[in-house]
C-alpha positions in Angstrom: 0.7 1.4 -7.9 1.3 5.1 -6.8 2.5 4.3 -3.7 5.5 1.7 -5.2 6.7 4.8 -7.2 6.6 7.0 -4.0 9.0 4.4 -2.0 11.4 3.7 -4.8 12.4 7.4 -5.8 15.4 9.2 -4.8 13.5 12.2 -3.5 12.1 9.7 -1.3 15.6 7.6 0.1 17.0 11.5 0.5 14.8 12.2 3.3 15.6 8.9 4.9 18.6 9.1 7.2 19.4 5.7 9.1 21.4 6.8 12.5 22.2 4.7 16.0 22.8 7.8 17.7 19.5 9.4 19.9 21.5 12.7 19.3 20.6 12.8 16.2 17.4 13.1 17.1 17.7 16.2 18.9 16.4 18.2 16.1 13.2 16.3 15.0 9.4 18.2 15.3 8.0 14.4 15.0 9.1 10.9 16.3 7.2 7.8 15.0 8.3 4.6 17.0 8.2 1.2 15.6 9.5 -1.5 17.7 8.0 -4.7 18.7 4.6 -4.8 20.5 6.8 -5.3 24.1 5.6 -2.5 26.4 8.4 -2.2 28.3 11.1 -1.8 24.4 8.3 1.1 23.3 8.4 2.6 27.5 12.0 2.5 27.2 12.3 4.1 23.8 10.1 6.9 24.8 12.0 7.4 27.7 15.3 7.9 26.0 13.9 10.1 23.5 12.0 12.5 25.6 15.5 13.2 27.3 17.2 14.5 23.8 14.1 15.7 21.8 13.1 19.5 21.9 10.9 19.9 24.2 7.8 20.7 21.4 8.9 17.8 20.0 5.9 14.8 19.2 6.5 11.3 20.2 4.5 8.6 18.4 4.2 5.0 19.1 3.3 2.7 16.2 1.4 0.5 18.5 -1.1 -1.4 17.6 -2.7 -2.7 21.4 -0.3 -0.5 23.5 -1.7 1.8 26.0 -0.6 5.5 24.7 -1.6 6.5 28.2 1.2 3.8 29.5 3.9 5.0 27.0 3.2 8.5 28.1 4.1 8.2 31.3 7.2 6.9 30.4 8.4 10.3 28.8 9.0 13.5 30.3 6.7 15.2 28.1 3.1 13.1 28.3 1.4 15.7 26.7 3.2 15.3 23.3 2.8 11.7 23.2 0.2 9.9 21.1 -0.5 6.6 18.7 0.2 6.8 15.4 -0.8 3.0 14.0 -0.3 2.4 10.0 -2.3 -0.7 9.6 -0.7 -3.6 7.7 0.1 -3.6 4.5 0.9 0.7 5.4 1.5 1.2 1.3 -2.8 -0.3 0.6 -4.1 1.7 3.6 -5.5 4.6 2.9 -6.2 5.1 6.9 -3.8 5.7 10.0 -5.6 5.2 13.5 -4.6 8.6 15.8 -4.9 7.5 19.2 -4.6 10.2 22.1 -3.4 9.3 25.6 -5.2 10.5 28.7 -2.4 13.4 28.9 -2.4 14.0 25.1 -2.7 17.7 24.2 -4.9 19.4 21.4 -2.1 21.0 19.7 -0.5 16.9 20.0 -3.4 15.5 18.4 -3.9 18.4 15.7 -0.7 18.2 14.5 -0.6 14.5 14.4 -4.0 14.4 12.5 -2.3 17.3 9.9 0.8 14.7 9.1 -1.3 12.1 9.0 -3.3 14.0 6.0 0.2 15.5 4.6 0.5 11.5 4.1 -2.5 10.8 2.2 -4.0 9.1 5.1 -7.4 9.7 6.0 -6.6 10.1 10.2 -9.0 8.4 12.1 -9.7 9.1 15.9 -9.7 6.4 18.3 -9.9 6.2 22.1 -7.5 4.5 24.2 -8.3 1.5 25.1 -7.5 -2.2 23.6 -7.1 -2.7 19.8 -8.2 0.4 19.3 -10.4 0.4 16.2 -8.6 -1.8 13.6 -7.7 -4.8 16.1 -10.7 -5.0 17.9 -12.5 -4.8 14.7 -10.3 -7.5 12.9 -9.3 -9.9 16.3 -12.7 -11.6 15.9 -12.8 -12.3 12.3 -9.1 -13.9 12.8 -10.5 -16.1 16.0 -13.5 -17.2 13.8 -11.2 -17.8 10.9 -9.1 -20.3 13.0 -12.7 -21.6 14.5 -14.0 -22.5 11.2 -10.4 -24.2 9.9 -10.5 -26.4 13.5 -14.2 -27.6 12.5 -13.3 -27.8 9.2 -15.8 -25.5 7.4 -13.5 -24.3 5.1 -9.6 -24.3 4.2 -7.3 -21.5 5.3 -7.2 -20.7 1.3 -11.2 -20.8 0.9 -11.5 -18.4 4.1 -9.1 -16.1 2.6 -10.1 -16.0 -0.9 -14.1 -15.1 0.2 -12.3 -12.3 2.7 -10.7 -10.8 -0.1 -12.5 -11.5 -3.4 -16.2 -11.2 -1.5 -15.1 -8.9 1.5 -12.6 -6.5 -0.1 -9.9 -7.6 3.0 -6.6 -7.1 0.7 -4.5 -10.0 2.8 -7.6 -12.2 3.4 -8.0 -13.2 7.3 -6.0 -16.0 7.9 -2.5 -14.7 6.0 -2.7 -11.3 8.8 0.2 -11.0 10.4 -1.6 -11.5 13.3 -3.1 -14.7 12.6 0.1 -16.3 12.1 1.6 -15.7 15.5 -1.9 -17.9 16.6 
């Protein structure tokens, strides 16, 4: 897999730098936040980093469900803040969901959507609001999923093996990471 390759090489673990230091951050065109789905961790982290970041510098949040309008009012720079969600498993994907605040500017989103493609992602646009494409679209198959294994219709395994041999979902429905916090 092309993408296995990618991770592994040197060229690749080069560009990585691992730091616990926000001043090192001071530097950076582009911040992509990944902590927990807590609103009040990703609020706090874009607070902090809008006070050591340039000021043309892009915060992203990883979210998945989050607000983007909510974590934009955390920094001091809303207009440069915007969702960037890679969804699971991020190395099969071919897609990463941009989602613009209310405050998000143009030049915010533009960019964004140009990393996204310098990624091989195909960026897709989606409004803020709950889920935002990917979630919404996949949180009912998960809840029917579970539905059908409560009224015994079919095992966990049989679900997931029709989602992915008959549906083309890689992880199946009931092996999401999301379905196994349910």
């Amino acid at each position: 897999f092309p993408y296995t390759t990618l991770f592994r090489s040197d060229e690749m673990k080069s560009r990585v730098q691992v730091t616990s230091s926000l001043k090192d951050f001071e530097s950076v065109d582009f911040v992509l936040e990944a902590v927990n789905e807590n609103l009040a961790a990703k609020e706090r982290v874009f607070r902090d980093l809008s006070r050591v970041v340039s000021p043309e510098s892009i915060l992203a949040s990883n979210t998945s469900s989050i607000s983007v309008t909510k974590l934009a009012a955390s920094s001091s720079r809303p207009e440069n803040a915007i969702g960037m969600h890679f969804v699971i498993p991020v190395v099969l994907s071919k897609i990463a969901e941009i989602v613009p605040g209310l405050p998000t500017s143009r030049d915010t989103l533009s960019k964004t959507v140009a990393l996204a493609k310098s990624m091989g992602k195909v960026p897709i646009v989606a409004t803020d609001s709950p889920g935002f494409i990917a979630f919404r679209l996949l949180t009912p198959y998960i809840n029917e999923a579970a539905q059908m294994v409560q009224d015994r219709v079919a095992t966990v395994e049989d679900i997931d093996q029709l989602m992915r041999l008959g549906l083309s979902v890689p992880k199946g429905t009931a092996a999401h990471p999301v379905a196994e916090r349910m």
